[in-house]
N, CA, C and O atoms as a Tinker XYZ file with bonds, in Angstrom:
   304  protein
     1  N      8.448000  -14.828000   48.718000    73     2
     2  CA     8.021000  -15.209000   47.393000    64     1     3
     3  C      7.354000  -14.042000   46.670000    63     2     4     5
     4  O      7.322000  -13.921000   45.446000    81     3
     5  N      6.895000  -13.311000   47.436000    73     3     6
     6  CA     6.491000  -12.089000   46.813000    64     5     7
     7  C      6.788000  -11.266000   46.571000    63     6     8     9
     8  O      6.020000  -10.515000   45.969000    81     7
     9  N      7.986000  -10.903000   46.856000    73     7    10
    10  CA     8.616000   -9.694000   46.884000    64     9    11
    11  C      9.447000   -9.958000   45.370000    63    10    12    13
    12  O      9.839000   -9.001000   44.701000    81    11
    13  N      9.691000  -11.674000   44.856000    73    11    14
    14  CA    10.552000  -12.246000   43.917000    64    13    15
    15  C      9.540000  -11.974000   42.822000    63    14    16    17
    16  O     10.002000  -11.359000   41.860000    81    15
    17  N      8.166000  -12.325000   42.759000    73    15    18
    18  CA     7.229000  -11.829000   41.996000    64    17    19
    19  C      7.042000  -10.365000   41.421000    63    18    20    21
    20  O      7.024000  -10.049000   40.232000    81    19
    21  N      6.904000   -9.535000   42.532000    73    19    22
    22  CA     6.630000   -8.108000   42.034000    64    21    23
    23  C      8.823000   -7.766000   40.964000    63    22    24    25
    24  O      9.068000   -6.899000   40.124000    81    23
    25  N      9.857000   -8.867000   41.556000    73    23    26
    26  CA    10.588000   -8.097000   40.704000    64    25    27
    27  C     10.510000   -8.433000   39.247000    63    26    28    29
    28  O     10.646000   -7.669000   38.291000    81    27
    29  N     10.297000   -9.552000   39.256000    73    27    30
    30  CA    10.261000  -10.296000   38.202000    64    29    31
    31  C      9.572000   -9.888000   36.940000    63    30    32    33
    32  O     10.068000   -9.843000   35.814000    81    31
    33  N      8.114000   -9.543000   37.374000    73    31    34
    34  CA     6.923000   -9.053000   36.548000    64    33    35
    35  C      7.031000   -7.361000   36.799000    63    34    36    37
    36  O      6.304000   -6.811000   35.971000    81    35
    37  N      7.734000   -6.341000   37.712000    73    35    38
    38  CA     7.565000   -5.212000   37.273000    64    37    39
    39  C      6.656000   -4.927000   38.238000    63    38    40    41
    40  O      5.893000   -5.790000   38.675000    81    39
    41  N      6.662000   -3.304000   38.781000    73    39    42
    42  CA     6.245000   -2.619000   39.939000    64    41    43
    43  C      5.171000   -2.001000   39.434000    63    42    44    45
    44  O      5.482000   -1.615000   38.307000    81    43
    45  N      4.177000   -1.737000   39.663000    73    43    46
    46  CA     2.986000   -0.943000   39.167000    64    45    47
    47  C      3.752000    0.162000   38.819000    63    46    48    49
    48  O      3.644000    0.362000   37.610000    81    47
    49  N      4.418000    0.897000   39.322000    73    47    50
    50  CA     4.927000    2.248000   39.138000    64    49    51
    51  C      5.888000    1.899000   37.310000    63    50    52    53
    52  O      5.747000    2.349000   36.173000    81    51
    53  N      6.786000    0.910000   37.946000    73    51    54
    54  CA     7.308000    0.647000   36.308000    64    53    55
    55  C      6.661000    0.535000   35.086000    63    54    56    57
    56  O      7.099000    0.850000   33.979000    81    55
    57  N      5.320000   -0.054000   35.446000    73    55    58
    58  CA     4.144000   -0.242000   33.874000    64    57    59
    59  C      3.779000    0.586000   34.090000    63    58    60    61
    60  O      3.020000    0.596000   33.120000    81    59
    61  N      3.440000    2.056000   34.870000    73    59    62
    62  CA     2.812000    3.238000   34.982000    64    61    63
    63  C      3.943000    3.767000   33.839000    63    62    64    65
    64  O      3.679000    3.978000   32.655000    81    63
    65  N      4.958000    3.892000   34.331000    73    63    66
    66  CA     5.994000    4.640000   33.429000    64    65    67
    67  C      6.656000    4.092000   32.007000    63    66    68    69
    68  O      7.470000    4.711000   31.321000    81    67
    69  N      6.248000    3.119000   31.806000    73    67    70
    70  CA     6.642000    2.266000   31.073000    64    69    71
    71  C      5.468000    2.814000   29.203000    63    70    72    73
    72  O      5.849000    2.973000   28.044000    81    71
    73  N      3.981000    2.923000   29.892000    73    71    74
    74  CA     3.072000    3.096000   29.431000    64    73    75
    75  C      3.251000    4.950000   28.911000    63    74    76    77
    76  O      3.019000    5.328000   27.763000    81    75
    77  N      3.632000    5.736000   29.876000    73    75    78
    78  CA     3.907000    6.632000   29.109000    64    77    79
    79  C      4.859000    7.247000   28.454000    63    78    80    81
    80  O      4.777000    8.264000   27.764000    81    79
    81  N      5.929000    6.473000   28.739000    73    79    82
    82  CA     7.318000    6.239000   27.526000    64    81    83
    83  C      6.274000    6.090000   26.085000    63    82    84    85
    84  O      6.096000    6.931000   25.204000    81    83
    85  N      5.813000    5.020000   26.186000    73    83    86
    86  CA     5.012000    4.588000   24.922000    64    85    87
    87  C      4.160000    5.623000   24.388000    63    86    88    89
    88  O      4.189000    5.778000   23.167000    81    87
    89  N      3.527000    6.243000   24.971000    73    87    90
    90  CA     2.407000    7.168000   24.488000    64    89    91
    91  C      3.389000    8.345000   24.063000    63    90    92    93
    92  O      3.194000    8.842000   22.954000    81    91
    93  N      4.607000    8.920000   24.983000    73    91    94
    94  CA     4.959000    9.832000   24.257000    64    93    95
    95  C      5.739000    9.759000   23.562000    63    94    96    97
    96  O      6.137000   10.796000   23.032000    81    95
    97  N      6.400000    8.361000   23.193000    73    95    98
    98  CA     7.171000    8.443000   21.613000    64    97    99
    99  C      6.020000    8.409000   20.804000    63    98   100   101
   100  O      6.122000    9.159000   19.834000    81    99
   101  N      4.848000    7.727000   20.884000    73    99   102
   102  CA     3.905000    7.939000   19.587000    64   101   103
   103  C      3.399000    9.450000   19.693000    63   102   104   105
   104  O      3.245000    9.895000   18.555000    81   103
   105  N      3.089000   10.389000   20.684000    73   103   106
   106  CA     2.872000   11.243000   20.267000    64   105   107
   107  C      3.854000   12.412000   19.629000    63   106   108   109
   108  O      3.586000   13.417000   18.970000    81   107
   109  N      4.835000   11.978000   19.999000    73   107   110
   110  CA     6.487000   12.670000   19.495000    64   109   111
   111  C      6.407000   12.298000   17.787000    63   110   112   113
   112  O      6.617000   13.263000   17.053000    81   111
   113  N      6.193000   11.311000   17.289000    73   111   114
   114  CA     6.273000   10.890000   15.808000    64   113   115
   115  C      5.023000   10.975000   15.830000    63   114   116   117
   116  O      5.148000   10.850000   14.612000    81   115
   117  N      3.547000   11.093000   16.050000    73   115   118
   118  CA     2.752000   11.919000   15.396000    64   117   119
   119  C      2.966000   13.398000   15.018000    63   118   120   121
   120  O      2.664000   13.982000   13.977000    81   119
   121  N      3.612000   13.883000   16.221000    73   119   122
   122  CA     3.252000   15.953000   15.586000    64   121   123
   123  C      4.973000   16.232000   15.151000    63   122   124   125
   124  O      5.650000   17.249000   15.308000    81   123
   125  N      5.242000   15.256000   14.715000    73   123   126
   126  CA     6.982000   15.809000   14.413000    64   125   127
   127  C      6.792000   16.296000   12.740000    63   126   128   129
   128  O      7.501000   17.163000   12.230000    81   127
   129  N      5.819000   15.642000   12.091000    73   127   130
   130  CA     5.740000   16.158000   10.481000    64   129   131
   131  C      5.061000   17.437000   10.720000    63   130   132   133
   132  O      5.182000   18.313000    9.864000    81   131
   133  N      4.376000   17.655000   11.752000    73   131   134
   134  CA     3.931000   19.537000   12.016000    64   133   135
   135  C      4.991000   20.330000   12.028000    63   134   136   137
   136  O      5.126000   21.328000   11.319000    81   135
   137  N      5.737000   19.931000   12.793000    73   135   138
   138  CA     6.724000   20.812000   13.099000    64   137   139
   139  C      7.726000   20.960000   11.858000    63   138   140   141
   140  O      8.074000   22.092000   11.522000    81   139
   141  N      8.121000   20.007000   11.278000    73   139   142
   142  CA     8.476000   20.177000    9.599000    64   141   143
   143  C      8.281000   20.732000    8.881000    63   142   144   145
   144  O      9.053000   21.507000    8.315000    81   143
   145  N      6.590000   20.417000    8.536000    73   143   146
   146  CA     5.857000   21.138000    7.842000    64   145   147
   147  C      6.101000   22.560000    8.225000    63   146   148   149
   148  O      6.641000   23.265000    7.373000    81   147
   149  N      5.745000   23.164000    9.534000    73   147   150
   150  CA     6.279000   24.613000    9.384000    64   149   151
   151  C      7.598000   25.162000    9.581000    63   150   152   153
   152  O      7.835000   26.354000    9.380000    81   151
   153  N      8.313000   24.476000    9.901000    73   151   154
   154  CA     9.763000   24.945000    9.085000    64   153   155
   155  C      9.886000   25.076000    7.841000    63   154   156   157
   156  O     10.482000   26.115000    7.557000    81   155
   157  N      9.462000   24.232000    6.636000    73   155   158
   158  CA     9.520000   24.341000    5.877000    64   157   159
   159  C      8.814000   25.322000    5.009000    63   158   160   161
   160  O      9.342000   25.600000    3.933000    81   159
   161  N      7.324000   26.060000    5.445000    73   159   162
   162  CA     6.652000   27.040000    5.045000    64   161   163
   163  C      7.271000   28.508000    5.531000    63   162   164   165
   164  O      7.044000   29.537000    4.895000    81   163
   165  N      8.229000   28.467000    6.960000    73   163   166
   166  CA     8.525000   29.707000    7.088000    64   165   167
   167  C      9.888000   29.854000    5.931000    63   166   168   169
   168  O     10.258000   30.832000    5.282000    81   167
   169  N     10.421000   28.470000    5.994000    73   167   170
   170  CA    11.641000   29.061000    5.099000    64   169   171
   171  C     11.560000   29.137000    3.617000    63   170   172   173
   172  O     12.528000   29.402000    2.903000    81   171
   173  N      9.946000   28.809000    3.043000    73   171   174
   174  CA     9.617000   29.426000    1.821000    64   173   175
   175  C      9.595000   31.383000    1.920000    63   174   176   177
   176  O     10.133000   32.189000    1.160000    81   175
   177  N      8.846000   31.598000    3.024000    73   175   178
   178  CA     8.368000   32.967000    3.002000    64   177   179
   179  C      9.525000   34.137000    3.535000    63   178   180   181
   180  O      9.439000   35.344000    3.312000    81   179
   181  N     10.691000   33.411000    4.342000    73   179   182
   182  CA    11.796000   34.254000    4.708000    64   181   183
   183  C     13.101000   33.850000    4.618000    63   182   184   185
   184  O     13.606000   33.006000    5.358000    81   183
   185  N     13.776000   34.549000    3.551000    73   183   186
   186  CA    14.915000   33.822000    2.845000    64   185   187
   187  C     15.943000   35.201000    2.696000    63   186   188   189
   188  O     15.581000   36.377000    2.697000    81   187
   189  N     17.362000   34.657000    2.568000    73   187   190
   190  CA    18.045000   36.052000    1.964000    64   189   191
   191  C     18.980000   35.422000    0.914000    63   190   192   193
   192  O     19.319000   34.239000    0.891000    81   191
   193  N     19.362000   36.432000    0.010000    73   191   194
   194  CA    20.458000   35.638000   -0.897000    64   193   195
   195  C     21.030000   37.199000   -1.846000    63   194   196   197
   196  O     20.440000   38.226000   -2.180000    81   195
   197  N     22.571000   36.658000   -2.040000    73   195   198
   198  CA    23.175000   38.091000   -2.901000    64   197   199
   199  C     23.491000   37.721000   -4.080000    63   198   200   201
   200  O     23.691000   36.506000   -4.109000    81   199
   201  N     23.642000   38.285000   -5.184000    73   199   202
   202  CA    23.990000   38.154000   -5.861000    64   201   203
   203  C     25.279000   39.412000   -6.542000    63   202   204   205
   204  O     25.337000   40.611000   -6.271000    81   203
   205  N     26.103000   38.689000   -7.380000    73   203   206
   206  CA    27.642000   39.395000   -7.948000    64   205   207
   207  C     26.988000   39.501000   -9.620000    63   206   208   209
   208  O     26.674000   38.439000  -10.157000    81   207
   209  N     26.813000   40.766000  -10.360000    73   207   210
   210  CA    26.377000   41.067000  -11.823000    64   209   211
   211  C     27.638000   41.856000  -12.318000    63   210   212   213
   212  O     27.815000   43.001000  -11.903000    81   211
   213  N     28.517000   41.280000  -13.191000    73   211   214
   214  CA    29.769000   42.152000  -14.072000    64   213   215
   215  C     28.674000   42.544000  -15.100000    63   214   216   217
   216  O     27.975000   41.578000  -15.406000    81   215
   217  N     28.381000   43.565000  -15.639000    73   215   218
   218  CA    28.285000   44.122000  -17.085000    64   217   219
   219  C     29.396000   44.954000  -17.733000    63   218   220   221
   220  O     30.024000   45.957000  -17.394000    81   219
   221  N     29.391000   44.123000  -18.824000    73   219   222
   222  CA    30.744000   45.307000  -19.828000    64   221   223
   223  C     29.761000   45.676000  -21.294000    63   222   224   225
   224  O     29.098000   45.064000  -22.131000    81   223
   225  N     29.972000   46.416000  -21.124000    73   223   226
   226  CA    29.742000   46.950000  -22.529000    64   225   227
   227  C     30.566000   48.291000  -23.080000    63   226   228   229
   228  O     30.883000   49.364000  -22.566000    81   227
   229  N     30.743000   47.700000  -24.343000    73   227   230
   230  CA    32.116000   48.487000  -25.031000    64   229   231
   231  C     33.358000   48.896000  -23.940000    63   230   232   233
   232  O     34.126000   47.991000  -23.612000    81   231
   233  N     33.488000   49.805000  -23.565000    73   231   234
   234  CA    35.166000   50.460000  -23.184000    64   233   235
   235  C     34.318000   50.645000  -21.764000    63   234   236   237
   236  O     34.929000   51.555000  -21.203000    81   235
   237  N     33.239000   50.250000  -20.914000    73   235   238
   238  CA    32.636000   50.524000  -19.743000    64   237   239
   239  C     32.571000   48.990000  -19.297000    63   238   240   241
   240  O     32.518000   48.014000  -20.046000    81   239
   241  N     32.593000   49.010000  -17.604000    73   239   242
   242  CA    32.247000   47.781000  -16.960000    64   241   243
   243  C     31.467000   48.395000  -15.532000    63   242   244   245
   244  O     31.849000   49.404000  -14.940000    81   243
   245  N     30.360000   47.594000  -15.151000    73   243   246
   246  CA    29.467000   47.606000  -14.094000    64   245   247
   247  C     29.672000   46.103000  -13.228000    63   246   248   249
   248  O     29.546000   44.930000  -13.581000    81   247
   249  N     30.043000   46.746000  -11.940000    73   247   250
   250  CA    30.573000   45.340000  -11.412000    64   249   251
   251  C     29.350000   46.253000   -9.855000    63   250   252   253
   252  O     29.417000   47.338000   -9.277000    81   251
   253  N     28.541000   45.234000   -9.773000    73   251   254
   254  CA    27.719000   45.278000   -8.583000    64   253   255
   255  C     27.502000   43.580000   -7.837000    63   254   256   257
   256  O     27.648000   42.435000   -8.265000    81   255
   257  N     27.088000   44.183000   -6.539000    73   255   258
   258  CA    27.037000   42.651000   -5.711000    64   257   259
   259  C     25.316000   43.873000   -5.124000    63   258   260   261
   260  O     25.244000   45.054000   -4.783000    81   259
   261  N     24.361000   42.877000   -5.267000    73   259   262
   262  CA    22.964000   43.065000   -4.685000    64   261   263
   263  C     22.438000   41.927000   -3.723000    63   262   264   265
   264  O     22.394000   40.734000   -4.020000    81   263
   265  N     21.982000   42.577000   -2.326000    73   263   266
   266  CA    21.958000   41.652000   -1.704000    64   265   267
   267  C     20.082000   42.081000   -1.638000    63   266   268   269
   268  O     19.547000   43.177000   -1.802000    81   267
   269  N     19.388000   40.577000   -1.305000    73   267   270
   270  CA    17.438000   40.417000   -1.251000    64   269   271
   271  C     17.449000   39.516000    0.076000    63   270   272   273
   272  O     18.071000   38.500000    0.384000    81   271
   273  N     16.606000   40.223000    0.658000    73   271   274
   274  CA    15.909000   39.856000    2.011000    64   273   275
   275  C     14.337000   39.709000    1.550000    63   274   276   277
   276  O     13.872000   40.608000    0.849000    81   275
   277  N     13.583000   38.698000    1.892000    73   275   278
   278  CA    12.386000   38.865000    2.089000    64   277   279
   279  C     11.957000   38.026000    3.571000    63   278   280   281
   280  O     12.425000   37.020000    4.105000    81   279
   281  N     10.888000   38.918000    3.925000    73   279   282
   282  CA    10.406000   38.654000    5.196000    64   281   283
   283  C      9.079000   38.300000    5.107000    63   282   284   285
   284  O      8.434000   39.243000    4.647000    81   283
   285  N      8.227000   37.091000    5.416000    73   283   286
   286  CA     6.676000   37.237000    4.829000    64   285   287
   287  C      6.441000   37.263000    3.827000    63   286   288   289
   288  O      5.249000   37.373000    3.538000    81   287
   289  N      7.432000   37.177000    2.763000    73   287   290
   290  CA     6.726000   37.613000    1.155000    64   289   291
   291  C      7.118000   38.836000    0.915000    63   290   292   293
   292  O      6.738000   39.334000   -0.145000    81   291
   293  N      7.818000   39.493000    1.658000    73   291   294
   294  CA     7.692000   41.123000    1.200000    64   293   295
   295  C      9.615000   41.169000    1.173000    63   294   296   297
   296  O     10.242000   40.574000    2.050000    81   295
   297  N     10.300000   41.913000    0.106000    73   295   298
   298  CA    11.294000   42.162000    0.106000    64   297   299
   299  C     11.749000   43.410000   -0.267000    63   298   300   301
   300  O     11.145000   44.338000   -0.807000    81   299
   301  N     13.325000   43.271000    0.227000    73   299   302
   302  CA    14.113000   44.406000   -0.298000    64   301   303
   303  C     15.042000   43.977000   -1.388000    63   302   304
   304  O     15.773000   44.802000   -1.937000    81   303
């Protein structure tokens, strides 16, 4: 009869583990907006992007492609 009990209701070891399933999904969706949050601040401060500029003027044309890196705030 006892052995039908402990299956029924769960092994100490199972509510041991059971309990920290629980704790670490809540602590998983507590610090997950941290981790967001600084993704999202590094990819303010380090970005790259090119750009294509035609200029014509009169019987002349300027055709450039410029490419910007910044790292930290600081660019080329």
């Amino acid at each position: 009869m006892r052995a039908a009990i402990l299956f029924f209701t769960g092994s100490p070891i199972m509510i041991m583990n059971n309990k920290a399933m629980r704790w670490s999904i809540i602590f998983l969706l507590a610090v997950s907006p941290l981790f967001v949050a600084g993704y999202l601040h590094y990819q303010r401060n380090n970005f790259s992007c090119e750009t294509h500029v035609i200029i014509v003027e009169q019987g002349a044309v300027i055709d450039t492609v410029m490419n910007f890196s910044f790292n930290n705030g600081v660019g080329s």
